[in-house]
DSSP file (Angstrom, degrees, kcal/mol; ACC not computed):
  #  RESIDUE AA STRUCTURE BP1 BP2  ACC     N-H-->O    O-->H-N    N-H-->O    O-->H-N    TCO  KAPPA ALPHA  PHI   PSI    X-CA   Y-CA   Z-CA
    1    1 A X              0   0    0      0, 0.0     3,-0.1     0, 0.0     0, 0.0   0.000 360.0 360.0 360.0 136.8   44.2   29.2  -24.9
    2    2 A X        -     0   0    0      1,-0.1     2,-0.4     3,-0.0     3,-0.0  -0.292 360.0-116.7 -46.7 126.3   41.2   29.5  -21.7
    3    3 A X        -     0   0    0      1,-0.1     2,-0.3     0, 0.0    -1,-0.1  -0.631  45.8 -83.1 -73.1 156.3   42.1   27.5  -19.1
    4    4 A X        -     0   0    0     -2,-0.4     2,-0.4     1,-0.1    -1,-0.1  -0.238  43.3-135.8 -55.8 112.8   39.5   24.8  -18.6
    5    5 A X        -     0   0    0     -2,-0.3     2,-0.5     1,-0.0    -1,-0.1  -0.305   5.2-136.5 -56.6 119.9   36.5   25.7  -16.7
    6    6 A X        -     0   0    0     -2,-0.4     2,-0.3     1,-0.1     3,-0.0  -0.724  30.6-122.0 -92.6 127.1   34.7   23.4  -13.9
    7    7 A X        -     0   0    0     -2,-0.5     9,-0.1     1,-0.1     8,-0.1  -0.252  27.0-107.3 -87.8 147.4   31.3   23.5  -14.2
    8    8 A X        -     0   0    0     -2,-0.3    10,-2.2    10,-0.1     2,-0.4  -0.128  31.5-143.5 -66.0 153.2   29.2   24.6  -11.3
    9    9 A X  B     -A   17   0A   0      8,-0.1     8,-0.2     9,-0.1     2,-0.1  -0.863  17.6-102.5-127.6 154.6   27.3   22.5   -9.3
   10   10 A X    >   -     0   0    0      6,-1.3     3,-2.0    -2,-0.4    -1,-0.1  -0.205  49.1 -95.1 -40.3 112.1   24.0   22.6   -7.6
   11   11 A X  T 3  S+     0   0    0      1,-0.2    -1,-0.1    -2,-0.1     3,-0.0  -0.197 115.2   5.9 -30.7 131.6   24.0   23.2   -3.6
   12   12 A X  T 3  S+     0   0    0     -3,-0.1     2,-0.3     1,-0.1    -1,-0.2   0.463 107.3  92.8  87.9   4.8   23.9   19.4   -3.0
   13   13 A X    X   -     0   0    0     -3,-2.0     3,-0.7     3,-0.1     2,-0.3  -0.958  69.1-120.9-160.6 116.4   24.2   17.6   -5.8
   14   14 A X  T 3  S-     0   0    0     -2,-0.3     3,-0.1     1,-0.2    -3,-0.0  -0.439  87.4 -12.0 -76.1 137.4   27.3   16.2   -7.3
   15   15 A X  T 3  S+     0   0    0     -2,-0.3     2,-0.5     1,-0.2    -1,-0.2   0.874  85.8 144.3  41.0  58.4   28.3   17.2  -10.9
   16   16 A X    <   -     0   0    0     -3,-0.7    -6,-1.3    -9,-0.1     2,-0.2  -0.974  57.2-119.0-123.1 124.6   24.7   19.1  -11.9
   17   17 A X  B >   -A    9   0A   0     -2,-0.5     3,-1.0    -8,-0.2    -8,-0.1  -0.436  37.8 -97.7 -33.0 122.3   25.7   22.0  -14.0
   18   18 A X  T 3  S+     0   0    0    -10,-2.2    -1,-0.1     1,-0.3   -10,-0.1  -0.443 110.8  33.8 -92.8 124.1   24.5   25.0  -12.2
   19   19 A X  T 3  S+     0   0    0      1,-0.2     2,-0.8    -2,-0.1    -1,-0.3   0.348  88.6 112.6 103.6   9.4   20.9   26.2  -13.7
   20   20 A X  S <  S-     0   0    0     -3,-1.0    -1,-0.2     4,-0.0     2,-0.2  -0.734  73.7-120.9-101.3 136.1   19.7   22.6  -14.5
   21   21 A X    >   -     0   0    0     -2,-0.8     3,-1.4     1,-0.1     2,-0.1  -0.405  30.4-105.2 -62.8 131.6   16.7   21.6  -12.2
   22   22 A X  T 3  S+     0   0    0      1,-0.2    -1,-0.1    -2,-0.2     3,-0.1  -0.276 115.7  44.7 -69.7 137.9   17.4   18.4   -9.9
   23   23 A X  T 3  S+     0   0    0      1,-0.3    -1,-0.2    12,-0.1    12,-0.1  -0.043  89.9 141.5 106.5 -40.3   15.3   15.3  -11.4
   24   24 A X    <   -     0   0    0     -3,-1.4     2,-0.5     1,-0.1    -1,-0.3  -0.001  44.2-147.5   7.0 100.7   16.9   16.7  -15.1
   25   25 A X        +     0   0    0     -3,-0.1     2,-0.1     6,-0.1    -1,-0.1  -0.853  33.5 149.3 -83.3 137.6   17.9   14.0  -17.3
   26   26 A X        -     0   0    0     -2,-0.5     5,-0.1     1,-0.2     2,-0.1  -0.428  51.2 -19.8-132.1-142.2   20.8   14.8  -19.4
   27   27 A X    >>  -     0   0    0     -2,-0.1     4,-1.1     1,-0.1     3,-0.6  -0.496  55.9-141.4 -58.6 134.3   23.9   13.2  -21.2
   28   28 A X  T 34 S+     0   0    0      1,-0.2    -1,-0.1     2,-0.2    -3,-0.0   0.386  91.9  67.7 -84.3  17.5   24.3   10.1  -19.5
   29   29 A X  T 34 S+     0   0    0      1,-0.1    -1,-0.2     3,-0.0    -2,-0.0   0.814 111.6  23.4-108.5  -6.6   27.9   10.5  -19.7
   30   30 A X  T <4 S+     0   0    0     -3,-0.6    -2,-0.2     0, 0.0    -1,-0.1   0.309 117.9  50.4-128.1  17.6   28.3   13.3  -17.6
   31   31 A X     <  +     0   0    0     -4,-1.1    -3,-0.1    -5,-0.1    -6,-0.1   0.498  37.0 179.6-104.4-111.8   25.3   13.4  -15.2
   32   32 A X        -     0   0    0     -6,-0.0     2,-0.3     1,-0.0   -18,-0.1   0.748  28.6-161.6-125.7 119.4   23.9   10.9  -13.1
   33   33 A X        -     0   0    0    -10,-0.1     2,-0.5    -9,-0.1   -11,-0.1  -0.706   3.4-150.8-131.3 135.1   20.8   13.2  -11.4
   34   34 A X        -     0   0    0     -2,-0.3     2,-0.2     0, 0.0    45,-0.1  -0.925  16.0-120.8-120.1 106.7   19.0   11.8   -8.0
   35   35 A X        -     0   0    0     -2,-0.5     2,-0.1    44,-0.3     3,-0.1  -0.394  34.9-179.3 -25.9 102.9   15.6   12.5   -7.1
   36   36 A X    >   -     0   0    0      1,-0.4     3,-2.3    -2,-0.2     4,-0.2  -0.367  47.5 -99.7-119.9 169.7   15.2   14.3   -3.8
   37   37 A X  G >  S+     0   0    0      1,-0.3     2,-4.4    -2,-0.1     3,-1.3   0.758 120.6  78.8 -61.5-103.9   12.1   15.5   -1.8
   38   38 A X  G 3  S+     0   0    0      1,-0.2    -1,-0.3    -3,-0.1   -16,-0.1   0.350  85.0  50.0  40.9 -46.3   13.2   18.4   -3.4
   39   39 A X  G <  S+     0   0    0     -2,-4.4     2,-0.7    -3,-2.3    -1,-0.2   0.379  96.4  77.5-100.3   8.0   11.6   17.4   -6.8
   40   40 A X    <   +     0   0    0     -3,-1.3     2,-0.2    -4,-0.2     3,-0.1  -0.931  66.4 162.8-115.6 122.9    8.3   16.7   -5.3
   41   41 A X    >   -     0   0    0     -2,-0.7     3,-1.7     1,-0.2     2,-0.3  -0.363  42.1 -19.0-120.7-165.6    6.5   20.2   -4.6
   42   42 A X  T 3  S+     0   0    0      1,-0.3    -1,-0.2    -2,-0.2    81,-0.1  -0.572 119.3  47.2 -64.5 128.9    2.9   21.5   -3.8
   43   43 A X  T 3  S+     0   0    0     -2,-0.3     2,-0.5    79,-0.1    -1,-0.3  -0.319 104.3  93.9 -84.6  45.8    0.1   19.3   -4.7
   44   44 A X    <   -     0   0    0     -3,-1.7    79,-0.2    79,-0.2    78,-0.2  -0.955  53.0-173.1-117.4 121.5    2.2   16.7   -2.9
   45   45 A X        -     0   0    0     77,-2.3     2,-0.8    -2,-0.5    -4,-0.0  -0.644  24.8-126.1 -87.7 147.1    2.2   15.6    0.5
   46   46 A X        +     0   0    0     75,-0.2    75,-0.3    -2,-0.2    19,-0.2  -0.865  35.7 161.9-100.6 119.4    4.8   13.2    2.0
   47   47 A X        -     0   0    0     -2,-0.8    19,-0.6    18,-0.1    18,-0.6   0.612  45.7 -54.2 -90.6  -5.2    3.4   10.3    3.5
   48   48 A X  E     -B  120   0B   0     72,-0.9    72,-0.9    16,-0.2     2,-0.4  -0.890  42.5 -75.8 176.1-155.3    6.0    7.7    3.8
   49   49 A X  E     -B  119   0B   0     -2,-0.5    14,-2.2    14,-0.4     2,-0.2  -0.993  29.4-116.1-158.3 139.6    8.3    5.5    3.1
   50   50 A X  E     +E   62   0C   0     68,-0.5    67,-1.9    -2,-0.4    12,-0.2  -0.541  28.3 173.4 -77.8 129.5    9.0    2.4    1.5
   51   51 A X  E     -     0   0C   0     10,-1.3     2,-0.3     1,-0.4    11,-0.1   0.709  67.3 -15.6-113.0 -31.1   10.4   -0.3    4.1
   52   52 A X  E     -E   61   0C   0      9,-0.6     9,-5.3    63,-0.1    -1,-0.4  -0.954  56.6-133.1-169.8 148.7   10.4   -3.5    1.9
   53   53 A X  E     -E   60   0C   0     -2,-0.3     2,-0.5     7,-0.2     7,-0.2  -0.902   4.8-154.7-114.1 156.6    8.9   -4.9   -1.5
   54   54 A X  E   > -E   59   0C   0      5,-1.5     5,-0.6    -2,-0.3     4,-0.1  -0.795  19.4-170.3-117.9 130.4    7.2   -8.5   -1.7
   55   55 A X  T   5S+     0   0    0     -2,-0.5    -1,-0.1     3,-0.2     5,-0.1   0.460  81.4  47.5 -49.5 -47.3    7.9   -8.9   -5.6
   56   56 A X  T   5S+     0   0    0      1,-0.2    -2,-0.0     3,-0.1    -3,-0.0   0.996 119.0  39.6 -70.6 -60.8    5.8  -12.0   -6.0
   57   57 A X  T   5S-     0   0    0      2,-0.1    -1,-0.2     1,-0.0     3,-0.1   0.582  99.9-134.4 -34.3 -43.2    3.0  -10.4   -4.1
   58   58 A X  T   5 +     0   0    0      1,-0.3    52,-1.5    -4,-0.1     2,-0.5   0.882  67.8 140.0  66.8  44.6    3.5   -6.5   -5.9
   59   59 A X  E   < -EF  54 109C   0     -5,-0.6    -5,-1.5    50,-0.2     2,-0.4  -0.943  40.6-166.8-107.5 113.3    3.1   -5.8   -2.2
   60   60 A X  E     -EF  53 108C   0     48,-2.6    48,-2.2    -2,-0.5     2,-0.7  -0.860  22.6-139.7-114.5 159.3    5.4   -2.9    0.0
   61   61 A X  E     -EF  52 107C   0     -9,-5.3   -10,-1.3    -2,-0.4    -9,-0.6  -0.828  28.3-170.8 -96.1  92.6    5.6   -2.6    3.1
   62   62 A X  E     -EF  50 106C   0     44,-0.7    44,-1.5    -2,-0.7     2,-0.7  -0.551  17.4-149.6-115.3 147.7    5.6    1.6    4.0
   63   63 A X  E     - F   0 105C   0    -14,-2.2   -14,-0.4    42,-0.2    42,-0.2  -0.956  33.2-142.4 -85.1  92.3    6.3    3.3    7.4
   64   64 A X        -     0   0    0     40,-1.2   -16,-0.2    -2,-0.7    39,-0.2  -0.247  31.4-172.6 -68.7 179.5    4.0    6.6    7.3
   65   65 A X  S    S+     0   0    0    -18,-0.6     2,-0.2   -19,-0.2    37,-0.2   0.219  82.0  26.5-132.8 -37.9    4.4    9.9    8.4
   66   66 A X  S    S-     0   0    0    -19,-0.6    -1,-0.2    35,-0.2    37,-0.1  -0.883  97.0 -74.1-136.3 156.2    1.2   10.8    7.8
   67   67 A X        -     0   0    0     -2,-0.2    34,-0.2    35,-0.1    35,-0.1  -0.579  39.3-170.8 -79.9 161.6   -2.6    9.1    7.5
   68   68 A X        -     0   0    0     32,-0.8     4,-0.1    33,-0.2    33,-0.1   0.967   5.5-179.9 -87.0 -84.7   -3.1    7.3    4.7
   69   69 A X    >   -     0   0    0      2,-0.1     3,-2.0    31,-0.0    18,-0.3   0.736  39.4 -86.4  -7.8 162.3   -7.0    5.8    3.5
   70   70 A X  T 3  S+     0   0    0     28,-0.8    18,-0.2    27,-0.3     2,-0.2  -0.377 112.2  31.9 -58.3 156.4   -8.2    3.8    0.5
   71   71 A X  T 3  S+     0   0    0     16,-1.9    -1,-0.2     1,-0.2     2,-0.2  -0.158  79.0 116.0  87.3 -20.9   -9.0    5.8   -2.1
   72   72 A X    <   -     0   0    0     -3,-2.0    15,-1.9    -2,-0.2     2,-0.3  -0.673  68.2-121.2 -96.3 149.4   -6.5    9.0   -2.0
   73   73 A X  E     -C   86   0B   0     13,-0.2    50,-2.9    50,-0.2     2,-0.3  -0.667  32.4-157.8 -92.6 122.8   -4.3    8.8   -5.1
   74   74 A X  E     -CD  85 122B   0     11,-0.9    11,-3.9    -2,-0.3     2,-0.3  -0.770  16.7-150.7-115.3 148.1   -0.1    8.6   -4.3
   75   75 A X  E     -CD  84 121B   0     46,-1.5    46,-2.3    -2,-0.3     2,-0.3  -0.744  19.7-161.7-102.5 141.2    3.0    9.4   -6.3
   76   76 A X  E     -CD  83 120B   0      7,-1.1     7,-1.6    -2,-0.3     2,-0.3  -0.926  12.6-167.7-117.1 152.8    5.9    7.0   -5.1
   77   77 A X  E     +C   82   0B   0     42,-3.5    42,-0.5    -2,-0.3     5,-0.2  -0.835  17.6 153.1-144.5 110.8    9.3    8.2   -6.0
   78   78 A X  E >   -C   81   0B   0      3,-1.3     3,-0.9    -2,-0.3   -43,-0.2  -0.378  66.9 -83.7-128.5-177.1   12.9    6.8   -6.1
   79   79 A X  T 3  S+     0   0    0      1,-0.3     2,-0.3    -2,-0.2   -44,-0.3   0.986 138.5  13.8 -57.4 -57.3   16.2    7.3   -7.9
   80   80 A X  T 3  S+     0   0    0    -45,-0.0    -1,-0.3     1,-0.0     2,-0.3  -0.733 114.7 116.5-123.2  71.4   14.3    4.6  -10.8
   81   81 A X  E <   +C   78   0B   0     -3,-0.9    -3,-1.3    -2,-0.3     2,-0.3  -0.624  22.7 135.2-146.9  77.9   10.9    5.1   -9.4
   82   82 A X  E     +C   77   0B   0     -2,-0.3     2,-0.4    -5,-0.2    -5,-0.2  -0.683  11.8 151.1-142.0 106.8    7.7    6.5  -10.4
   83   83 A X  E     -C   76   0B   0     -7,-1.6    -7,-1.1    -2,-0.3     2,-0.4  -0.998  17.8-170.9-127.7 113.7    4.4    4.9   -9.9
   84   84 A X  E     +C   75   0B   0     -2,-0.4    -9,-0.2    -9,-0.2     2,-0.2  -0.881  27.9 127.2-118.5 131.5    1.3    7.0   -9.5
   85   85 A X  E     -C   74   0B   0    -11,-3.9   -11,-0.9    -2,-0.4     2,-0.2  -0.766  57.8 -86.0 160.5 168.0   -2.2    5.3   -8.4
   86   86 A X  E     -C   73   0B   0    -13,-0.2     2,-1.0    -2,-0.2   -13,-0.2  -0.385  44.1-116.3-116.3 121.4   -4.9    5.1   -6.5
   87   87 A X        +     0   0    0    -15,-1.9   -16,-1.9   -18,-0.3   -15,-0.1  -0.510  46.4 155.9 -90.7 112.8   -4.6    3.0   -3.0
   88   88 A X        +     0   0    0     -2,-1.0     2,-0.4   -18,-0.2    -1,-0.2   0.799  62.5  33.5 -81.4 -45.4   -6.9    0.0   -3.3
   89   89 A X        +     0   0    0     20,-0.3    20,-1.1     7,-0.0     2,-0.5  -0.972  63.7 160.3-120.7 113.2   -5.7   -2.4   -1.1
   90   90 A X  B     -G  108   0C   0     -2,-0.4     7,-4.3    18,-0.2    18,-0.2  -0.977  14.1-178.1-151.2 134.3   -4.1   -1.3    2.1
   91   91 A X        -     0   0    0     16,-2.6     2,-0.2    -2,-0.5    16,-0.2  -0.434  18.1-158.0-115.0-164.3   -3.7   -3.8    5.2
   92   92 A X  S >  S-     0   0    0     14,-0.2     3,-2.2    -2,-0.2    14,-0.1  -0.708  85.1 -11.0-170.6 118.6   -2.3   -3.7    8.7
   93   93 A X  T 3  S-     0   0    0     12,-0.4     3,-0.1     1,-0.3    13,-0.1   0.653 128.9 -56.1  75.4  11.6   -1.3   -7.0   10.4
   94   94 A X  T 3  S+     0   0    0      1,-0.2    -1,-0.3    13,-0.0     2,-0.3   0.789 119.0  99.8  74.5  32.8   -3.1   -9.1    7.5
   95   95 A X  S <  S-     0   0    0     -3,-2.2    -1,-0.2     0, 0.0     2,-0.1  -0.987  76.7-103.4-153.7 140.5   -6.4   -7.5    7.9
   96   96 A X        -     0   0    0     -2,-0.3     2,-0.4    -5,-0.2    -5,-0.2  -0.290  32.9-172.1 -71.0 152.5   -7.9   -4.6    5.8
   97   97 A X        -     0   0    0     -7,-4.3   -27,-0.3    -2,-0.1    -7,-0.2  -0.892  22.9-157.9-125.9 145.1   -8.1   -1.3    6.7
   98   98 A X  S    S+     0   0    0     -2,-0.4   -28,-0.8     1,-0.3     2,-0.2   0.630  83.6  17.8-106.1   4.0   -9.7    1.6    5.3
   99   99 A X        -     0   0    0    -30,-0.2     2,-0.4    -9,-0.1    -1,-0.3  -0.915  63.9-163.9-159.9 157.5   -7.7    4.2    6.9
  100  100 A X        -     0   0    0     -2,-0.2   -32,-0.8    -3,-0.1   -31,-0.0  -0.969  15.0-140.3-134.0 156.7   -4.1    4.2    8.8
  101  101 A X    >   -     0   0    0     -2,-0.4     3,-0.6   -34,-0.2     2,-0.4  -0.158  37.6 -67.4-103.3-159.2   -2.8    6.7   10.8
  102  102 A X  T 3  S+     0   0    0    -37,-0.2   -37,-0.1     1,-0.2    -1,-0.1  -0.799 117.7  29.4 -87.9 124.5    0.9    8.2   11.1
  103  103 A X  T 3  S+     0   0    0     -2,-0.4     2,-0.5     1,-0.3    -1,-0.2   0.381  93.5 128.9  95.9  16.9    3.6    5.7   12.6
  104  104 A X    <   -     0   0    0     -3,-0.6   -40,-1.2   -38,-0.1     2,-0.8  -0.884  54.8-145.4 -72.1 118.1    1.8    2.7   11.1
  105  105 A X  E     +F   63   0C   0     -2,-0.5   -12,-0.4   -42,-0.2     2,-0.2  -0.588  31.0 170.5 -75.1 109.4    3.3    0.0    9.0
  106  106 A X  E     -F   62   0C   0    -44,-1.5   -44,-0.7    -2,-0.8     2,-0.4  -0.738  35.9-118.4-107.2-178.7    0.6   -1.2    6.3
  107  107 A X  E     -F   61   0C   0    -46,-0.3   -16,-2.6    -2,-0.2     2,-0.3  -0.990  31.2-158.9-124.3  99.0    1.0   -3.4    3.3
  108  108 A X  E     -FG  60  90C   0    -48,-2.2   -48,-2.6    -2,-0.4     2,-0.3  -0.802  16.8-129.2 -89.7 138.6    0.2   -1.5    0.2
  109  109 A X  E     -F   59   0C   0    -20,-1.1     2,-0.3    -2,-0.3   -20,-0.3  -0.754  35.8-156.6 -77.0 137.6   -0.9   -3.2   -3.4
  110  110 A X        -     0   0    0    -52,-1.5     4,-0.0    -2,-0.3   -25,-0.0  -0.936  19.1-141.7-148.8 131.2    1.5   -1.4   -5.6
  111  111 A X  S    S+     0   0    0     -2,-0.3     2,-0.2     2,-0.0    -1,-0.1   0.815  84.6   4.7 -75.0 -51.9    0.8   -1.0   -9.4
  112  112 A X  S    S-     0   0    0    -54,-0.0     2,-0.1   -29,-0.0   -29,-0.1  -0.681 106.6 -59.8-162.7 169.4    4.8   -1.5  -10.9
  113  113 A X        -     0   0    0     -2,-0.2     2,-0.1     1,-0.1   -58,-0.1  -0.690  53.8-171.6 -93.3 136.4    8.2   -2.5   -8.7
  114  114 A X        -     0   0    0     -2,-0.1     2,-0.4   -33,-0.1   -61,-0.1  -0.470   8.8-134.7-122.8-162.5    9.1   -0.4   -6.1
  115  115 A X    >   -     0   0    0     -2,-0.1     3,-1.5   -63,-0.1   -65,-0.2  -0.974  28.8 -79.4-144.7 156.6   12.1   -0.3   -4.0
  116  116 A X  T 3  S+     0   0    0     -2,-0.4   -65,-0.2     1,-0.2   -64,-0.1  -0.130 113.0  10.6 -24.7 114.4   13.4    0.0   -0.1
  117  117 A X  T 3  S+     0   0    0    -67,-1.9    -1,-0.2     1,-0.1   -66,-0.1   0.482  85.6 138.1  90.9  14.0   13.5    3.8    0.9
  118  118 A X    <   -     0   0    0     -3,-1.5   -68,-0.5   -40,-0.1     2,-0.3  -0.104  53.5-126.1 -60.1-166.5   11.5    5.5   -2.1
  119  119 A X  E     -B   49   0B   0    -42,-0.5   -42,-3.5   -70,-0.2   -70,-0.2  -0.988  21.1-146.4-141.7 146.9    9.5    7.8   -0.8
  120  120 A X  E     +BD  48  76B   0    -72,-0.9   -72,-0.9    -2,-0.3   -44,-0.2  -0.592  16.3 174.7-107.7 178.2    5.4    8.2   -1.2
  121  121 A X  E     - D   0  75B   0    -46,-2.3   -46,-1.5   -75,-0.3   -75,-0.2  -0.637  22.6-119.7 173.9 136.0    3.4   10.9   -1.3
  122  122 A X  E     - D   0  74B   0     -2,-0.2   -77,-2.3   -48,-0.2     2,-1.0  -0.365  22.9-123.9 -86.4 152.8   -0.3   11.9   -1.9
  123  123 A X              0   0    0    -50,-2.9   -79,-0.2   -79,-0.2   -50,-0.2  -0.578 360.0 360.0 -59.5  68.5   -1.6   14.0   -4.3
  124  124 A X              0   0    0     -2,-1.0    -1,-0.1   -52,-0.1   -80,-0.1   0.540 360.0 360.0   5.0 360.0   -3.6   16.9   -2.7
């Protein structure tokens, strides 16, 4: 009889079957697959990061990297995270703004619950 084989795993990524794509769902009884910048390619930009969510509010609180304005359309993306839409409401300091620059904190209106450390990014 073969001895038992271990299956190969993805640089980085514990117990992903070698030739399955990260972000893969598969049997939940032998995978558990994490979403990385990794899974987020070209026509995506990163702009930030989620610092804290307001529940009551559907309000987060993001650190950029990059500017931001009303209107450009964002992916956010976490481990249980995926919310695509169009930034409508976006403050600074409890007053609106219509554009923010890199190393700002704004207060984004957020479509669906997001969580501490997702990461955004707009859509080109």
């Amino acid at each position: 009889m073969p001895a038992k084989q271990e299956p190969k795993t993805q640089m980085g990524v514990c117990c992903v079957p070698l030739g399955l794509a990260m972000g893969t769902v598969t049997d939940s009884r032998r995978v558990n697959v994490i979403f990385t910048d990794a899974t987020m390619e070209a026509p995506y930009t990163k702009v930030g990061r989620i610092e804290h969510f307001y529940s009551k509010a559907s309000v987060a609180i993001v650190e950029l990297s990059s500017p931001l304005k009303q209107g450009d359309k964002i992916v956010i993306r976490g481990s249980t995270t995926k919310v695509e839409q169009t930034v409508d409401s976006m403050e600074v300091e409890h007053k609106q703004v219509p554009l923010a620059e890199a190393g700002q904190r704004v207060g984004l209106k957020v479509a669906d619950r997001v969580r501490e450390n997702d990461i955004v990014y707009k859509v080109a």
